[in-house]
C-alpha positions as CSV (number, residue, x, y, z in Angstrom):
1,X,21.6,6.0,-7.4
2,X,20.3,2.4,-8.5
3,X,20.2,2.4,-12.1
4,X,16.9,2.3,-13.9
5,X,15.2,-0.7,-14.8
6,X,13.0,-0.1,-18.0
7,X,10.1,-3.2,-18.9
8,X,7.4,-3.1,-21.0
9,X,4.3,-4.3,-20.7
10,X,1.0,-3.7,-22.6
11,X,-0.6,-1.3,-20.5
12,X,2.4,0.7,-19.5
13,X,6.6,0.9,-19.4
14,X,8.3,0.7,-15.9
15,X,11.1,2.4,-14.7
16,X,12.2,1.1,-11.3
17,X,14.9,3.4,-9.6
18,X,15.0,2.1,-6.3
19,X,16.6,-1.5,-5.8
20,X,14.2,-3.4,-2.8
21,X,16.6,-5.4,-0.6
22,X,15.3,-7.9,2.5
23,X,14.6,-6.9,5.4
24,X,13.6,-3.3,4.8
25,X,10.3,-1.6,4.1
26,X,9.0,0.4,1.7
27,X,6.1,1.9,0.5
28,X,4.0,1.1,-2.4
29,X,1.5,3.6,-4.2
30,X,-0.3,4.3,-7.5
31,X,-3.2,6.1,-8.5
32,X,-5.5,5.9,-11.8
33,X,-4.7,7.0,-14.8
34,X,-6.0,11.0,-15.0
35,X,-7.3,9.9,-11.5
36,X,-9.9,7.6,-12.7
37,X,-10.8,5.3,-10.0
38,X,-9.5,1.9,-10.2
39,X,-12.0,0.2,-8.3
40,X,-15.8,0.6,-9.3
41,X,-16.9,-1.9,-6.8
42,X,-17.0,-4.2,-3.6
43,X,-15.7,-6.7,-6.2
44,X,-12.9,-5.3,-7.5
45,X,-11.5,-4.5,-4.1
46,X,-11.8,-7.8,-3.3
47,X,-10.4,-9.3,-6.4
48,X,-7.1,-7.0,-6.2
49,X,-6.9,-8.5,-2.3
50,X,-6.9,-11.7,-3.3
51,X,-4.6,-11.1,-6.1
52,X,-2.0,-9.1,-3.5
53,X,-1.8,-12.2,-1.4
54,X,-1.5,-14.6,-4.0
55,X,1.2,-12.7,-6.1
56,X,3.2,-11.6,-2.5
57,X,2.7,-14.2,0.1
58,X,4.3,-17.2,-1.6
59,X,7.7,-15.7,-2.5
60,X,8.1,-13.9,1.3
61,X,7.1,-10.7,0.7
62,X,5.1,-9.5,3.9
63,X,2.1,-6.7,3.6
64,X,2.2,-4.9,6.8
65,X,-0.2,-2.7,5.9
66,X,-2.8,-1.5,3.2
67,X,-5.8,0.6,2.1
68,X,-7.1,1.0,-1.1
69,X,-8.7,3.7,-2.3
70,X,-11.2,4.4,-5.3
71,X,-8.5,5.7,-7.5
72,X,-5.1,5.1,-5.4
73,X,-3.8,2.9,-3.4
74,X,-1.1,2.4,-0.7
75,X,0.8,-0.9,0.8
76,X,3.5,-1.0,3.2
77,X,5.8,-4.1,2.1
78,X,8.6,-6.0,3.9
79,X,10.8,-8.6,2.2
80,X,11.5,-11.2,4.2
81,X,14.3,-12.3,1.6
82,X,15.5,-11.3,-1.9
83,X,13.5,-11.6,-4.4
84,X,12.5,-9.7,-8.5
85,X,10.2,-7.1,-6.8
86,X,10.0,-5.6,-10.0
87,X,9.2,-8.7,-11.8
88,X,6.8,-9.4,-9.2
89,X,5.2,-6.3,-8.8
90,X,4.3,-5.8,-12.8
91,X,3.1,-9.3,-13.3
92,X,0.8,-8.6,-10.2
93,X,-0.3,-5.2,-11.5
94,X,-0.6,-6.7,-15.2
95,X,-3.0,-9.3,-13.5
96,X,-5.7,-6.8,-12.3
97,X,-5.2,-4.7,-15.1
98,X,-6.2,-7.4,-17.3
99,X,-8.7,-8.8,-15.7
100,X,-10.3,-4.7,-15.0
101,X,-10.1,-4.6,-18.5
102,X,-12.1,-7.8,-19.5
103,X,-14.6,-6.7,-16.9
104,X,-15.6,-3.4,-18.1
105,X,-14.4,-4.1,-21.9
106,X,-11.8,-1.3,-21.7
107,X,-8.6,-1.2,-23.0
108,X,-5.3,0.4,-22.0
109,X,-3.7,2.3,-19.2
110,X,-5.1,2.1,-15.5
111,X,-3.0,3.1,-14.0
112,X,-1.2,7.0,-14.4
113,X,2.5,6.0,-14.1
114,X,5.2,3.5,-12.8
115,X,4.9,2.4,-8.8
116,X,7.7,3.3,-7.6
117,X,8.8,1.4,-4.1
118,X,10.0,4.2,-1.4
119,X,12.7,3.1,1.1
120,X,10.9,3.8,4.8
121,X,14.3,4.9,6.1
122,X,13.9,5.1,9.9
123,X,11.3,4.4,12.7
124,X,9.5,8.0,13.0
125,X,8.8,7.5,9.2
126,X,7.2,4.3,9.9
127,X,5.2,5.7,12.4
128,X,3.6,8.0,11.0
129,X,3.2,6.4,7.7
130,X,1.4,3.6,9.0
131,X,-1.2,6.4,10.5
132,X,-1.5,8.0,7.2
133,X,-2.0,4.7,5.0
134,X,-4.9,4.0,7.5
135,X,-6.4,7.5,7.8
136,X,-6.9,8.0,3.9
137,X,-10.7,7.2,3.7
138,X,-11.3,9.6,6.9
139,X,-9.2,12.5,5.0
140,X,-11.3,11.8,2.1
141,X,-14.8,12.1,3.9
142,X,-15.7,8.2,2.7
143,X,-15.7,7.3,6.4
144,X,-16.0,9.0,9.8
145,X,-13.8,6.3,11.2
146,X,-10.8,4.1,9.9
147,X,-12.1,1.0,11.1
148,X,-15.5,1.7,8.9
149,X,-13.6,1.2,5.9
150,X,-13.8,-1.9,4.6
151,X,-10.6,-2.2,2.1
152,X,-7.7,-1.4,4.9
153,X,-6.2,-3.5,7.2
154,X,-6.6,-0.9,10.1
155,X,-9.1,-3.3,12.0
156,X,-6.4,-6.4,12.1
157,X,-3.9,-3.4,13.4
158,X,-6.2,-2.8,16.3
159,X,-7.4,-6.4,17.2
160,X,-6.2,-8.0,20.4
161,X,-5.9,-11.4,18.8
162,X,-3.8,-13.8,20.7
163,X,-2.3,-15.0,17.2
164,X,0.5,-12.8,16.7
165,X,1.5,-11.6,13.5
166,X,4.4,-9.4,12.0
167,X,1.4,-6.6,11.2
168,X,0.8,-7.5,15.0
169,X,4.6,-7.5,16.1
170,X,5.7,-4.9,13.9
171,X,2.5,-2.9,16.3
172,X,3.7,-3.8,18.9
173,X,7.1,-3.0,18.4
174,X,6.7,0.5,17.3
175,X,3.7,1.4,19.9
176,X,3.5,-1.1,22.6
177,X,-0.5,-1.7,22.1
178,X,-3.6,-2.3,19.5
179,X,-4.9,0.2,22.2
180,X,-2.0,2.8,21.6
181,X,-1.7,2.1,17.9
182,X,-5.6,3.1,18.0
183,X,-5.4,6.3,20.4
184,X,-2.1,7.4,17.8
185,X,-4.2,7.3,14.6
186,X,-7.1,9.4,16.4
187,X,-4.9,12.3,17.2
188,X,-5.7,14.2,13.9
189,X,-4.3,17.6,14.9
190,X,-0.7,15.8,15.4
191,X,-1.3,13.7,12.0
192,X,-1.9,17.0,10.4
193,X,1.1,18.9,11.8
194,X,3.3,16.3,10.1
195,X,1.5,15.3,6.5
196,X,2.6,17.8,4.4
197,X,6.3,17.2,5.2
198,X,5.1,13.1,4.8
199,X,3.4,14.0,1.3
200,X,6.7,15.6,0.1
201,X,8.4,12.8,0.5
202,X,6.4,10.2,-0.2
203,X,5.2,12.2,-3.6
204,X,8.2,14.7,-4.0
């Protein structure tokens, strides 16, 4: 086991125990602090987007998937070559936490506890996470339908576009089709059988 990286920050310490390598994914998530939400409205969604593409694209490392939720939310990342994830990932998080903070005239922790990155370690686990990252706002009764959601990239996972990318390969590669990936996240009773064991070991 890697061992653990301790930095401080002024909102919280972090204690990264797994090491992210290239070419491998992993899965992102944090929650509020005491479950407070971390997004109050359309804005701040928006604002952490921009903020994620900013921080990630530049240095190669790929989000293949995404939804936020009001107190959580969950990425799917692929390094495309080695870089500080940790370094990277607290600067970004210290980012929207100090700007959350000057909005609202807070102070403090947002979030509840380290990230911590989780190695997706074969193909059925990637499967079925990317269903489960894009079916949160259903399970939570905020939508009826993934694609309502506004703060997910489900709808680019089912678009047909004739510009292909690695979301779009990566799609394609593990279900053949936008049309397959779709009819896959709409079979709730098989979603169901599986997210308990999912939950385990994405939360342990």
């Amino acid at each position: 086991m890697a061992r653990p990286v301790r930095r401080k920050s002024e909102f919280y310490s972090w204690e990264i125990t797994v090491k992210v390598e290239e070419e491998n994914y992993y899965h992102i998530y944090n929650r509020g602090n005491n479950r407070q939400k971390i997004f109050l409205e359309e804005e701040n969604y928006l604002f952490f987007l921009n903020k994620l593409h900013s921080f990630f694209d530049p240095p190669g490392a790929e989000i293949l998937a995404y939804c936020l939720m009001p107190n959580h939310f969950h990425l799917l990342v692929y390094p495309q070559k080695q870089i500080d994830f940790g370094n990277l990932m607290r600067s970004f998080s210290n980012s929207y936490v100090r700007s959350f903070n000057n909005r609202y005239r807070r102070s403090g922790h947002l979030y509840e506890d380290d990230y911590q990155p989780k190695l997706v370690d074969s193909e059925e686990y990637l499967t079925h996470l990317c269903r489960y990252i894009h079916l949160n706002p259903v399970k939570a009764s905020l939508v009826n339908l993934p694609e309502d959601w506004l703060f997910s990239d489900y709808k680019q996972w089912i678009s047909s576009s004739d510009n292909v990318t690695l979301r779009q390969a990566l799609r394609d590669k593990l279900f053949g089709s936008a049309a397959s990936y779709k009819e896959f996240v709409m079979n709730f009773e098989a979603e169901r059988r599986v997210e308990n064991k999912l939950e385990q070991y994405l939360f342990g």
